[in-house]
C-alpha positions in Angstrom: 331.9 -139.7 -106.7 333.1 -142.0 -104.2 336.4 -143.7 -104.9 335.1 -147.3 -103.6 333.3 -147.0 -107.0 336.0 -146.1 -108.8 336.1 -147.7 -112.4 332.8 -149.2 -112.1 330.4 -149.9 -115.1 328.8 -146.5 -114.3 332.3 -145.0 -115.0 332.6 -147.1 -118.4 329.1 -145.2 -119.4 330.6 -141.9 -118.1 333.7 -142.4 -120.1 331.1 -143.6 -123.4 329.4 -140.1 -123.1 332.2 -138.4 -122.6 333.9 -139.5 -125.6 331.3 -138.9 -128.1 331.0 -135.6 -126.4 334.3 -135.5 -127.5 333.5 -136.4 -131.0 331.3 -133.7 -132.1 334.1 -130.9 -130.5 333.4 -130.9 -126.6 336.0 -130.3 -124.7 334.5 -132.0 -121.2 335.0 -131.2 -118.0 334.0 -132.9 -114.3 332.9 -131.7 -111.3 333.2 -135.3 -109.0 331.8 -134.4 -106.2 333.9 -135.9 -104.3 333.0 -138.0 -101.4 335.6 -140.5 -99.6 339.3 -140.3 -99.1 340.7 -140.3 -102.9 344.2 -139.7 -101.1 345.2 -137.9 -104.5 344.0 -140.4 -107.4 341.5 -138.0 -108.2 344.0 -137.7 -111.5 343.5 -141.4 -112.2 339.7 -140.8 -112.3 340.3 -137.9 -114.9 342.5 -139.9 -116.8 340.2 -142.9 -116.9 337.0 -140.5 -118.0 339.1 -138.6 -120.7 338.2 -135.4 -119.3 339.4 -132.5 -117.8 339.6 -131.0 -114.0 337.0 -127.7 -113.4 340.0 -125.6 -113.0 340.7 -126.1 -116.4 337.9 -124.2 -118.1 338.1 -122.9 -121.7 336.8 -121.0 -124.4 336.4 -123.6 -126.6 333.1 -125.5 -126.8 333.0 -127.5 -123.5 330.7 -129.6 -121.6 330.2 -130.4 -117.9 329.5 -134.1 -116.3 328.1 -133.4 -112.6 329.1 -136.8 -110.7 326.9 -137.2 -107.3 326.8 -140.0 -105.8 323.1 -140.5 -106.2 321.7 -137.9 -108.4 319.4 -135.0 -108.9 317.4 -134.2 -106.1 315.2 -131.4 -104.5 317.8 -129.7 -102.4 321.6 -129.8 -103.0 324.2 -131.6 -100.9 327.1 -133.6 -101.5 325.2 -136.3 -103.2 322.4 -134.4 -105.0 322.9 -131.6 -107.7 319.4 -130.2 -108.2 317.7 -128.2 -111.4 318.5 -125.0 -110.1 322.5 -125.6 -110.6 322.0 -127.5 -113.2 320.6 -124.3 -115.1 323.4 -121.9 -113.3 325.9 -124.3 -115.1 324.4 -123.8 -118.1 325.4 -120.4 -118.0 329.3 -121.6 -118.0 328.5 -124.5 -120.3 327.2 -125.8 -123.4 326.3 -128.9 -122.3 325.3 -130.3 -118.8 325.2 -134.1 -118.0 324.7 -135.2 -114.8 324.7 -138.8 -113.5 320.9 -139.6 -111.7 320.1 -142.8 -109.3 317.7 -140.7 -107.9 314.7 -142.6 -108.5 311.9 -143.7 -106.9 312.3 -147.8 -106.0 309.6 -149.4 -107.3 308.3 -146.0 -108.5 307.3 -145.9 -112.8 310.6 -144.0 -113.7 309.5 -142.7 -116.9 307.1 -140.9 -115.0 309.9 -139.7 -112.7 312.2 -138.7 -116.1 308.7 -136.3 -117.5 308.8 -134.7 -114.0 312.2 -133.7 -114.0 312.6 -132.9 -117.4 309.4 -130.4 -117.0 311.5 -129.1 -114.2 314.5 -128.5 -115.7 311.8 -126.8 -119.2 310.6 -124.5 -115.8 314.4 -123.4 -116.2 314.4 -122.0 -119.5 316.5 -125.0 -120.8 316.3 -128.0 -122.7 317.6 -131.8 -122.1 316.9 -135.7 -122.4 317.5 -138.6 -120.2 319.4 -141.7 -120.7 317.6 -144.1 -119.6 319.3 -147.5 -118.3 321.0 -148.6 -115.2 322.9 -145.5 -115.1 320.2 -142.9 -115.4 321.9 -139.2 -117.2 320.1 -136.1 -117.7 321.5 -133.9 -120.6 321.0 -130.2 -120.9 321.4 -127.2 -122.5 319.7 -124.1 -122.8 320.4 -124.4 -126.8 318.0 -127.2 -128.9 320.3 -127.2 -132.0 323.6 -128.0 -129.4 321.1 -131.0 -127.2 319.8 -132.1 -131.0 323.6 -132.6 -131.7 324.7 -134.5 -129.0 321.6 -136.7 -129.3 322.7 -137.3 -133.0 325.9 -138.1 -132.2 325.0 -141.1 -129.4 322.5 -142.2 -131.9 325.1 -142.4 -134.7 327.2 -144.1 -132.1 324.6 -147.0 -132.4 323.0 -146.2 -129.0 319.6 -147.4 -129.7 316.7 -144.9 -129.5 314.5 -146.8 -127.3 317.3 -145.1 -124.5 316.6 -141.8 -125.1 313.8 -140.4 -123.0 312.7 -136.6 -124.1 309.2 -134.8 -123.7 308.2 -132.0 -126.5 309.2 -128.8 -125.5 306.6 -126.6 -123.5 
């Protein structure tokens, strides 16, 4: 997360998620991957999402939102998070959601959601994709825990059309 972007409609859709997260018993917490000079508002950012610091883990059911600045990618760096820590998080958390630009331009993204969801299946684990402007991927190595976050947009009003899955392998 870079703080230039800092309360930006992708934010507001962070914050959405995290709330209805927050609905169903999650407590959530972010990793920002922090890019930029935040010059300590870092704590505004957490106040603004309604969510918690990773120092602040609990025992409680909890959830993890993985901010890079672009996405999910094929190696890790500062602005990618790939499948492979996505699934080590899993160990830690119930729930996984990671922001994703990482698309293709030009490219059919649906085609680029399948891929990466059969990646993350390779894993052992399970997810969906928000699919709009602000691309997310949500996992979790449980169905029944993924099913009920998917409920939970859905009873939010979140159409369906948005929600991007493939049948499990």
């Amino acid at each position: 997360m870079n703080p230039q972007y800092f309360g930006d409609s992708f934010d507001i859709v962070k914050r959405f998620f995290i709330e209805n997260l927050n609905a169903v018993g999650y407590r959530v917490h972010v990793d920002p991957m922090l890019t930029g000079e935040w010059n300590g508002m870092e704590h505004c950012f957490y106040r603004f999402l309604k969510a918690y610091p990773l120092s602040e883990q609990s025992s409680t059911k909890s959830a993890l939102l993985l901010d890079p600045d672009t996405g999910i990618g094929k190696k890790k760096s500062k602005k990618h998070v790939t499948m492979k820590y996505i699934a080590e998080q899993l160990l830690k958390y119930d729930v996984v959601f990671s922001f994703d630009q990482s698309f293709t331009r030009g490219g059919n993204p649906v085609v680029e959601i399948t891929e990466k969801l059969r990646s993350l299946q390779e894993t052992g684990n399970h997810g969906f994709y928000y699919d709009s402007h602000a691309r997310f991927l949500f996992a979790s190595k449980s169905p029944k825990k993924l099913g009920e976050v998917e409920k939970q947009l859905l009873a939010s009003g979140l159409p369906a059309s948005r929600i991007v899955k493939i049948r499990s392998a």
